[in-house]
Phi, psi and omega in degrees: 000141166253165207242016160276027181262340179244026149275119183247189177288017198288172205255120193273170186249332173253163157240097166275128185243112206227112142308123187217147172205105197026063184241061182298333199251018153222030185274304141016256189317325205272336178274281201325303187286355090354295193293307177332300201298328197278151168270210185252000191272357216225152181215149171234106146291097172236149192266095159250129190280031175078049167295116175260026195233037177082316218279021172282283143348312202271312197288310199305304181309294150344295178296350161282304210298330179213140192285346184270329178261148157270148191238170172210114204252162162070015225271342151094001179308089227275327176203191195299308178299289155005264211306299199262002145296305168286357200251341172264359179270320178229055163272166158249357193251185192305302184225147174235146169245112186207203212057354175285108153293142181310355207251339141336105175249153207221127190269135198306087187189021204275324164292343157290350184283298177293322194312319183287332175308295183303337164296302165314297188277007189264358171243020188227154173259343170291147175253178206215184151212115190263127193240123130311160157305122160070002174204143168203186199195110180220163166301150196267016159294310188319301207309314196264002154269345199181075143303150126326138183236169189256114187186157189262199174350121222068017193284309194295305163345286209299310174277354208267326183309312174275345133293001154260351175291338180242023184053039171253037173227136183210116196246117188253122172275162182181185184281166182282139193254069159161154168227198192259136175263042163104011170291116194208091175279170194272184197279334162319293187294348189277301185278008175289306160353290174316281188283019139318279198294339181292326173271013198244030162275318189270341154324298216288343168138350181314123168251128195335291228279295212309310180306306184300322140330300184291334183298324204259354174293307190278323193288317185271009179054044149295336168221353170045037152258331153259156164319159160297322163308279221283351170257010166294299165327285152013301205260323168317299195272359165315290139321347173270315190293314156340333195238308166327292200282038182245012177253355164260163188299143181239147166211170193268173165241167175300122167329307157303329161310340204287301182290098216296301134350333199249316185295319196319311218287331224264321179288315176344298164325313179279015176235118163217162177289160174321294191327269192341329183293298200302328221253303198295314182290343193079038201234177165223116195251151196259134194273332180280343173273006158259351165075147192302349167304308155333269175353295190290313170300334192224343198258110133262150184284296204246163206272141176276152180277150182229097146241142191317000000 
């Protein structure tokens, strides 16, 4: 149903931060199935970096049809942190909601989400950003004390590392909320991707020798989070991104981090099912203010694999 009939001029309390770059045949589907689900409480913010494939239209269009998004087109941006460092910046609310990609469509549960987020924090003192599949959620305070830095591919890594370094992360496992509206690139771009995001892991303060240990850890099976394939790839390709990245801006990361092996271990650790949140926190979060949708959506019995 939509709900602009009950927007009003109030100041919103959510910011949903949304990036875009030319994803004209799933940009649509992917605002609609958002927008629908919000109240007047909620603002959708998309960040577009100068999209040459029509889909520029598509958003201007959108943005008449419902008062809560806003677009900010030609935004000027160089890569992906860029991008989603401005899209919290020119948030209005309270809290950003971000990670939903354009290429997505999202199942109605995005409001079961803050609820459950506000359950958790109303017993913790500290603030946080509790990450989800495809979704995560912080105060939009946090996001501008421990920005996004400028780097492409791997950005999330690069912050998730430094909320945990400040005990602000918490990985809520659950069922998957979205699926794909046909975006599928082909393995030339999955491995230009690839070795994007592996250089922009030793930008971010990541150091070679501990990765190439995990990479060889993982290919002999020794930590069973990836495949054997995919950790020889790892270990190949390492040394290339390595040498890629000694020609972009470097930043440190927390020093315990630097070993790559040790953050894999650490978020791990930081991904839990709800129960689990209750037990590490001491909290009891009332299953009714997440309502049975929540439920079914975010309360699993057994913890999911999540890599980062």
């Amino acid at each position: 149903m939509n709900l602009q009939n009950n927007i009003t001029n109030r100041q919103p309390k959510y910011s949903i931060a949304i990036i875009h770059l030319n994803m004209a045949e799933t940009v649509a589907r992917c605002l609609t199935s958002i927008l629908e689900q919000l109240n007047h409480e909620f603002e959708v913010i998309v960040v577009d970096d100068g999209s040459t494939d029509g889909s520029v239209p598509i958003l201007e269009e959108l943005e008449e049809q419902y008062e809560i998004l806003r677009v900010e087109t030609d935004a000027g941006n160089k890569n992906h942190g860029e991008a989603r460092r401005h899209a919290t910046e020119l948030a209005n609310g309270e809290y950003v909601l971000s990670s939903l990609d354009a290429d997505d469509e999202f199942t109605p549960c995005i409001t079961q989400f803050v609820s459950l987020y506000h359950e958790v924090e109303d017993m913790k003192d500290n603030r946080f950003c509790l990450l989800g599949y495809s979704i995560y959620m912080a105060p939009r305070s946090l996001l501008l004390d421990i920005p996004y830095r400028s780097m492409g591919y791997g950005e999330d890594r690069d912050i998730y590392r430094r909320l945990l370094a400040h005990e602000a992360l918490i990985g809520l496992s659950h069922h998957r909320i979205r699926r794909s509206n046909g975006y599928h690139p082909t393995k030339i771009q999955k491995v230009k991707t690839g070795i994007e995001t592996i250089a922009n892991q030793f930008r971010s303060g990541i150091h070679l020798v501990p990765y190439l240990r995990w990479a060889f850890e993982e290919m002999v099976g020794e930590r069973d989070r990836i495949s054997a394939r995919r950790g020889l790839l790892h270990l190949l390709t390492a040394p290339i991104a390595y040498l890629i990245s000694l020609r972009g801006n470097r930043y440190d990361t927390p020093e315990k981090y630097q070993d790559i092996g040790r953050y894999k271990d650490e978020l791990m650790d930081a991904h839990m099912t709800l129960k689990q949140i209750e037990e590490r926190f001491n909290i009891d979060v009332d299953r009714e203010a997440i309502g049975p949708r929540g439920c079914a959506v975010f309360d699993i019995d057994e913890e999911r694999d999540f890599i980062d």
